[in-house]
VEXDREN-2710 file (C-alpha; in Angstrom, 1 decimal):
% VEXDREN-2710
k/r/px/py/pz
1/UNK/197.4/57.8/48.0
2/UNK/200.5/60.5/47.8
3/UNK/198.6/63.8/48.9
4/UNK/195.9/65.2/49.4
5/UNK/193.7/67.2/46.4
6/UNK/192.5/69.9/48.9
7/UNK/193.7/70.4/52.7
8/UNK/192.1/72.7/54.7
9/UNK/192.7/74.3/57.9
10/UNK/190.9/75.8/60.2
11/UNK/192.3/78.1/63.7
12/UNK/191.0/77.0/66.5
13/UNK/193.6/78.8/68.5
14/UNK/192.5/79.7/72.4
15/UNK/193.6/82.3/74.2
16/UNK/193.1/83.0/77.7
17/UNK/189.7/85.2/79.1
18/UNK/192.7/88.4/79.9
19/UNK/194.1/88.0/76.7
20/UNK/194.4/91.5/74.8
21/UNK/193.7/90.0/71.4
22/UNK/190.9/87.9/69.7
23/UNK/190.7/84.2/69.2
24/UNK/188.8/81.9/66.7
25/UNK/188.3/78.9/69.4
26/UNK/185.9/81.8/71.0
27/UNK/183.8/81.8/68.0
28/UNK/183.1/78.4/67.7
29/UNK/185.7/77.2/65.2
30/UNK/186.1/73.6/66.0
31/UNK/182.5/73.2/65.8
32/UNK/182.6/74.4/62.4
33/UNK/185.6/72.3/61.7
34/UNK/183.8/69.3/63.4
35/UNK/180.6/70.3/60.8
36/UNK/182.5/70.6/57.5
37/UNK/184.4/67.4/58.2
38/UNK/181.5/65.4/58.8
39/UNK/179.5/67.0/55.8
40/UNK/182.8/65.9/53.7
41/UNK/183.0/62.8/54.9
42/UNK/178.9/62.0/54.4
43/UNK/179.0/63.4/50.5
44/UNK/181.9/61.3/49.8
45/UNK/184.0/63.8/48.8
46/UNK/187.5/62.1/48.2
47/UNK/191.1/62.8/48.4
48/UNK/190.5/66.1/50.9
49/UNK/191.4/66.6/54.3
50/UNK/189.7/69.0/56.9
51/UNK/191.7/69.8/60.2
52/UNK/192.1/72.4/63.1
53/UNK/195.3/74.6/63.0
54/UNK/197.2/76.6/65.5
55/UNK/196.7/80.3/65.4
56/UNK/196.8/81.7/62.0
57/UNK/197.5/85.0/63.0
58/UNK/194.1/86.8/61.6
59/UNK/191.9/86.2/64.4
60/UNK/190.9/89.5/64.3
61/UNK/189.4/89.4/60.7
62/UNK/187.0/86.0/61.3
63/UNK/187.7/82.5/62.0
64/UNK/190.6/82.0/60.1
65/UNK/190.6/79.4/57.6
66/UNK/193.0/78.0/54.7
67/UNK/192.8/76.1/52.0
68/UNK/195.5/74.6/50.3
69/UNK/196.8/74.1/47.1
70/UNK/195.4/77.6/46.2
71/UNK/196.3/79.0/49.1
72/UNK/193.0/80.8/49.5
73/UNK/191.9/82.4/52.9
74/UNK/188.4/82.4/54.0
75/UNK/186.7/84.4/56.9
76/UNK/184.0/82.1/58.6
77/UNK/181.5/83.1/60.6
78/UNK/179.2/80.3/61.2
79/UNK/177.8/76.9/60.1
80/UNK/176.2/78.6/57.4
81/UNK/179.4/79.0/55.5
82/UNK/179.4/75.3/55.3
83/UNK/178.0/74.8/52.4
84/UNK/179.7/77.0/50.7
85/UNK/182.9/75.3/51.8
86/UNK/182.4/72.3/50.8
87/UNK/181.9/73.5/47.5
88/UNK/185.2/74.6/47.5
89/UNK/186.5/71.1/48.6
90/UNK/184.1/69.4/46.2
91/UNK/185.2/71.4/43.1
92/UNK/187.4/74.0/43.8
93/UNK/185.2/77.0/43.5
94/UNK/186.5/79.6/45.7
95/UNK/183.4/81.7/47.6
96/UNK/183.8/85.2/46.9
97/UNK/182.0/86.2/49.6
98/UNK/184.1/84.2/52.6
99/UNK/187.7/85.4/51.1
100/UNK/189.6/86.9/53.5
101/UNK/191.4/90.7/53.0
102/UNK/194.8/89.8/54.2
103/UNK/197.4/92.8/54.7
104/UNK/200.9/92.6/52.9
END
């Protein structure tokens, strides 16, 4: 294997209980990792990969989440966007209603 079809990342970046801004380990993001890489890994879906990332600056907006080659940012907020993620691993069919409004 050279690669990967699909890599996505998840923020499951922590900040202290002081800090001033947001963070997606506080809304359950590696639980939601953890979920979507074991529903991956029990449909069989091949040649993906499913991991937590440090802090991908948009904490603010959701639990921040990335996937790779399309470079497509989703907003998660809660197991029941599983499914519709691992469509998007599966075939590549981006959910409309998870994709993130990033600034430029």
């Amino acid at each position: 294997m050279t690669g990967f079809e699909r890599h996505m990342f998840i923020c499951s970046h922590e900040r202290g209980p002081d800090a001033i801004r947001e963070c997606c380990a506080n809304k359950n993001s590696l639980a939601i990792m953890k979920a979507i890489k074991s529903a991956a890994k029990a449909e069989g879906i091949p040649n993906i990969r499913v991991q937590k990332s440090g802090c991908l600056s948009q904490c603010e907006l959701g639990i921040s989440c990335v996937v790779y080659p399309e470079g497509v940012w989703d907003r998660l907020t809660g197991m029941d966007n599983v499914t519709d993620l691992l469509e998007h691993l599966r075939s590549g069919k981006v959910a409309e209603n998870l994709l993130m409004e990033l600034e430029v």
